[in-house]
N, C-alpha and C positions, 0 to 999 in steps of 0.2 A: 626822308623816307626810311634809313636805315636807322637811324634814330627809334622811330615809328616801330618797325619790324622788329625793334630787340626790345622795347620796352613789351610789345604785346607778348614775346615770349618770357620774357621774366614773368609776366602776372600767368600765364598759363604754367609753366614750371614750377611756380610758386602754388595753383592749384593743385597741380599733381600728387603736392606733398613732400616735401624736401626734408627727408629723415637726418633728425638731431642724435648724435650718438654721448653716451657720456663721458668720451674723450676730446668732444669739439669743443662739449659748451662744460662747463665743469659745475656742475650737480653733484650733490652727494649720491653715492652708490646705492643708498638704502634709506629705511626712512627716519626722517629727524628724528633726537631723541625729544620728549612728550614736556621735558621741563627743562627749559629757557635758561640759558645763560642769567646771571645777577646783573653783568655788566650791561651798563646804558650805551648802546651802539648805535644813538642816534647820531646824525650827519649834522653838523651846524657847521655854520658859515663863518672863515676864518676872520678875526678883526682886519678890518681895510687898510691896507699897504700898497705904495705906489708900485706899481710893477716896474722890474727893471727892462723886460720885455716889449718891444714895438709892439700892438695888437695888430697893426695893421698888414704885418708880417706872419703871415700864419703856422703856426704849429704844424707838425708831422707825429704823427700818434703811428709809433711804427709795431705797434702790439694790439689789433683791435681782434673781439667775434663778431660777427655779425652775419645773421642770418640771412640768406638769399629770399627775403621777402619783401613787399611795396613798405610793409607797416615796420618790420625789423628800421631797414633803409634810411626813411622818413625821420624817425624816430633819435635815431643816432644822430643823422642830419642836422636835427637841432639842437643837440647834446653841442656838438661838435662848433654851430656856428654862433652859440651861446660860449664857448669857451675858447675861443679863437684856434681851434683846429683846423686846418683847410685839407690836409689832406692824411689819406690814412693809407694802413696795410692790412689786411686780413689775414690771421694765420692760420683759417678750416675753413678752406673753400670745399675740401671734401677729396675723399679717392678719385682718382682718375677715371671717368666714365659713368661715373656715377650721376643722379637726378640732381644731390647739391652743386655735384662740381660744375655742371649743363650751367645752373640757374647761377651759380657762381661768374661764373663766364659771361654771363647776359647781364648781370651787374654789372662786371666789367666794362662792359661796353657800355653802358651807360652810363658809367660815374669818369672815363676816359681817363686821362691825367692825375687826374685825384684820388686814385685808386689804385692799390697793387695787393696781390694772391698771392698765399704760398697754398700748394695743393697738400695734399695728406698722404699717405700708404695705407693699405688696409691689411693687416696682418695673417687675418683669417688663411688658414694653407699655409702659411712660414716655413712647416716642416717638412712642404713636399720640394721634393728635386729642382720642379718646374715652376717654382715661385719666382726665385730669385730672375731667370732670365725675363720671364714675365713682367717684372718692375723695369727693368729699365727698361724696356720697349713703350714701358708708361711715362716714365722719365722723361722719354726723346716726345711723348704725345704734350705732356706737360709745360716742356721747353717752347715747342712749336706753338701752343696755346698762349703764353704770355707769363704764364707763370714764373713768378720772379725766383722763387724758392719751393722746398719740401720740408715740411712742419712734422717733427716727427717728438708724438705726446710717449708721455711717462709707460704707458701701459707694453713699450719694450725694453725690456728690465724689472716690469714689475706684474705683466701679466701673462702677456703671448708666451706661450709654451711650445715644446718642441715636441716629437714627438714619441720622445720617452715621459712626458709629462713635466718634463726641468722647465723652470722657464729660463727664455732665449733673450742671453745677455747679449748685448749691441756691439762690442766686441767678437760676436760668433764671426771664424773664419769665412763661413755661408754668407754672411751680409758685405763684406768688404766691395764688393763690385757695386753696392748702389751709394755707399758714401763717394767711393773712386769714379764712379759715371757721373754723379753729382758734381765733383768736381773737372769733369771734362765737359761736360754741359754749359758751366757758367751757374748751376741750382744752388744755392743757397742753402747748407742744412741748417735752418732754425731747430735748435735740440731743448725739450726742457724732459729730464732723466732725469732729476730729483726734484721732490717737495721739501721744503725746508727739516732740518736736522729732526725735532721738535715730533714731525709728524713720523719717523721710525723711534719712537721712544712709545713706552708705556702710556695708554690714555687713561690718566688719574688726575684728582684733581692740584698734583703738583707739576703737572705739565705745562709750560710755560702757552701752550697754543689749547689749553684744555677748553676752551669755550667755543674753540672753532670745531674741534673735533669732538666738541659732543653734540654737535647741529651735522656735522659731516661727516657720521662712524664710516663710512666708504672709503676716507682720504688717510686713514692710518692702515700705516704700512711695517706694523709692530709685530714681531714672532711672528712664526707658520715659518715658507722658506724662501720671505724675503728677504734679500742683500742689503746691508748696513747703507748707510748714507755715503759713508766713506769707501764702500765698494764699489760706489757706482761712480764718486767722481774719480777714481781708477780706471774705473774701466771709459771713463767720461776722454780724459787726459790719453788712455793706451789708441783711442778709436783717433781723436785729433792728429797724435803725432806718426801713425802709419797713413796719413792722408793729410800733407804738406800742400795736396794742389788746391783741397776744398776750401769754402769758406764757409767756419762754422761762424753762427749767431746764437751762442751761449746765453739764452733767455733768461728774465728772471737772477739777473745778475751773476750769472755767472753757475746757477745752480746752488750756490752756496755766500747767498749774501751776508749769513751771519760771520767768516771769516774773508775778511778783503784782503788779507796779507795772501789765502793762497789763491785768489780769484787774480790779485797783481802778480802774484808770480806764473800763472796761468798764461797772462796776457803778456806777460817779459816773454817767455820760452816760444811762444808762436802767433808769430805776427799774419796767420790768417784765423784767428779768434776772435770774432766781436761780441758784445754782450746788451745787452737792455734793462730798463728799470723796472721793466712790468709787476707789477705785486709784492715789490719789493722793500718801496721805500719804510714800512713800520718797521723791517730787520737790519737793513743798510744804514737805517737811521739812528738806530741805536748808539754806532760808533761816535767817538767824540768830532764833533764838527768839523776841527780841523782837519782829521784825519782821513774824513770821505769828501772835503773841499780838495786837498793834498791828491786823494785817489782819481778825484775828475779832472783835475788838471795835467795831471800826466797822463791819464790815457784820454786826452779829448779830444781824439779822435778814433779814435774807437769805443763807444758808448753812444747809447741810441735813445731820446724816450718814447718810452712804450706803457701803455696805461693796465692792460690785459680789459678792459672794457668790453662787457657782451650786451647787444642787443639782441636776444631771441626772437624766434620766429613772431610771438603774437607780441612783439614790444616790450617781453618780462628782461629786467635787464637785473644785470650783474656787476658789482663795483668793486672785484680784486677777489672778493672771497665771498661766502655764501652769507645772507642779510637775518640779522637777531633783531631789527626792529619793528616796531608797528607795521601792518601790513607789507607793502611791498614797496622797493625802493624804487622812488618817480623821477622823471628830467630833475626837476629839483635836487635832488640826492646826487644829480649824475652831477651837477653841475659843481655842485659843494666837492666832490670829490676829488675834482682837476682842480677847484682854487688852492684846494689842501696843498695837491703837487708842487704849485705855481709858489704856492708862502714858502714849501720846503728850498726849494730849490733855487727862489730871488729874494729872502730875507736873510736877517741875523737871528732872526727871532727864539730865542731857547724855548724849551719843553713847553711846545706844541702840540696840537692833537696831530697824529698821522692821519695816511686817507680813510686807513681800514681799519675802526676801530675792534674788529672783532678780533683781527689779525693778532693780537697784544695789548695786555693791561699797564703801556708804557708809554710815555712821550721822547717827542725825539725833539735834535736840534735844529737849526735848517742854514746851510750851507751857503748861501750868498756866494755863488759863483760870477763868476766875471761876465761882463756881456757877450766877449769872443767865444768864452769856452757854452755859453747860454747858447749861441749860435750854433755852435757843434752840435750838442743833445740833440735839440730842438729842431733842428732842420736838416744843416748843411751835410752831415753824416750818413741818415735815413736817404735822403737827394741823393750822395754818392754811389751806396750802396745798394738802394731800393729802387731806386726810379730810373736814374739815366743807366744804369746795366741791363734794364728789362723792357725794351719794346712794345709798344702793343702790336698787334698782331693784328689784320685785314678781317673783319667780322668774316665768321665762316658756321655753318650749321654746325651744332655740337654732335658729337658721335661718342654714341654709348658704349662700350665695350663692356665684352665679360668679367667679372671681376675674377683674378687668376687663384687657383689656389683651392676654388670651393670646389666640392662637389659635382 
């Protein structure tokens, strides 16, 4: 019966209308531009390789969107048991109180075990007095809720503003009590503060990501008075090491996967920093093979895979970065996407296509990691970290709360 009682509330919270914001699900800001990249960014399916992975043993996708919908859901569902995924993480279940977070929560309960949230912040009000206390009383709602973690996207440091109009770097003195309750909580900060180097440079067409960012003019983060790439893994580094208790999840490898010498010295200096593969591997992969086999073997255990995979609300899905092919990418596309992974990561194989062909007009190599350290990524880590620290929680009616800060 409770079963029963939480599926009919997800299809009604799902009616209600469960508002997508463009920090959940990652859309360009504005509209595409009208002529198409050159590059062929169709998805085909890697040449056949014995997997060095059990299938029967399933994957942990510790980086997924997914929309609090029957058809979002479904949809992934079979992305996922097409690709021997069994179990996932969500990282926009939504602010706290909010119609997502509700329907979030009523997923939850129905997907049980197989399933874990990180919830959001909503920044709106940041500059008033009464913010800050505000969040962590959402914090402790969040914790009590099941919520494994708090997902905190790029647009602190690159958009929320204060209220002299500066924007409000994540380093601000004001914010230190919701990294610091995070970590007395047990919360998880998953942080992703930068987009690749690439995207604060000039959008011309010698930019190495110029094909993404002329489908996604939203995602360049070049002149006006945004912070350099390297300001913000500063202030990335100053926010980690005055907060020893928390445990950050450095998404996106680390922020800065085009340099792995300083994402490894990231991860020597403090041993509560974990990181993920999500959208990364066309820039990680660049490196010479040995040297990111070399990288996973010594931190493996601490490195997560995470795919950044979005199922939107009507089933429009997203595979790492926004899609330059023929209409819209289908299960099929989703599926070619994870084999991409799976060749990277269990073969020898050289210059290979990556998942994200728009990502870059490059091939990478693929690492053929060991089967122990394959068990780390792939499960054993996400398991430690994600799942046996975070509870489910006794179904209970969701409660709405005001969102602090507005008006």
């Amino acid at each position: 019966m409770e079963i029963e009682k939480t599926l009919w509330m997800l299809c009604l919270l799902c009616l209600l209308g469960c508002q997508r914001t463009a920090e959940e699900v990652a859309v360009p800001a504005s509209e595409p531009s009208p002529v198409p990249p050159v590059m062929d960014t169709r998805l085909t399916p890697p040449p056949s390789f014995e997997r060095k992975w059990d299938i029967n043993e399933n994957i942990i996708d510790s980086h997924v969107h997914i929309a609090p919908t029957m058809i979002a859901l479904a949809t992934a569902l079979e992305v996922f048991e097409r690709v021997g995924i069994g179990r996932f993480v969500i990282k926009s279940a939504g602010a706290i109180g909010t119609v997502r977070y509700a329907a979030s929560l009523a997923m939850q309960r129905v997907m049980g075990e197989r399933m874990r949230c990180f919830a959001n912040l909503d920044w709106d009000g940041a500059h008033l007095p009464a913010f800050v206390p505000a969040q962590l009383d959402l914090l402790r709602q969040a914790k009590a809720d099941g919520m494994v973690g708090i997902k905190i996207f790029k647009n602190l440091g690159l958009s929320v503003r204060d209220q002299a109009g500066a924007l409000l770097m994540p380093d601000d003195p004001r914010l230190a009590p919701i990294f610091e309750t995070c970590g007395e909580l047990g919360l998880i900060v998953a942080w992703h503060i930068a987009d690749p180097v690439a995207f604060f440079e000039k959008v011309e067409p010698s930019n190495e990501r110029y094909d993404e960012l002329s489908l996604a003019e939203g995602w360049s983060f070049h002149g006006e008075d945004y912070p350099s790439h390297a300001e913000l893994m500063a202030v990335q580094e100053r926010v980690i090491a005055a907060h020893p208790k928390t445990t950050f999840l450095l998404i996106h490898m680390g922020n800065y996967a085009e340099n792995l010498d300083a994402v490894d010295a990231l991860l020597d200096a403090y041993p509560n920093v974990y990181t993920d593969t999500s959208a990364r591997v066309p820039e990680f992969g660049r490196h010479p093979a040995e040297k990111v086999q070399a990288f996973f073997i010594k931190h493996q255990d601490r490195m997560l895979f995470g795919s950044d995979f979005i199922a939107g609300a009507e089933a429009d899905l997203q595979l790492g970065s926004v899609w330059a092919g023929e209409g819209e990418p289908d299960i099929d596309d989703a599926v070619v996407f994870f084999e991409r992974h799976w060749e990277y990561f269990e073969t020898n194989r050289r210059q290979i296509e990556h998942p994200t062909p728009i990502q870059g007009r490059w091939k990478v190599d693929a690492i053929d990691l060991p089967p122990e350290v394959l068990r780390k990524l792939y499960v054993s880590n996400a398991e430690r970290l994600l799942f046996e620290r975070s509870a489910l929680q006794p179904y209970s009616r969701p409660r709405f709360v005001r969102r602090s800060g507005t008006r």
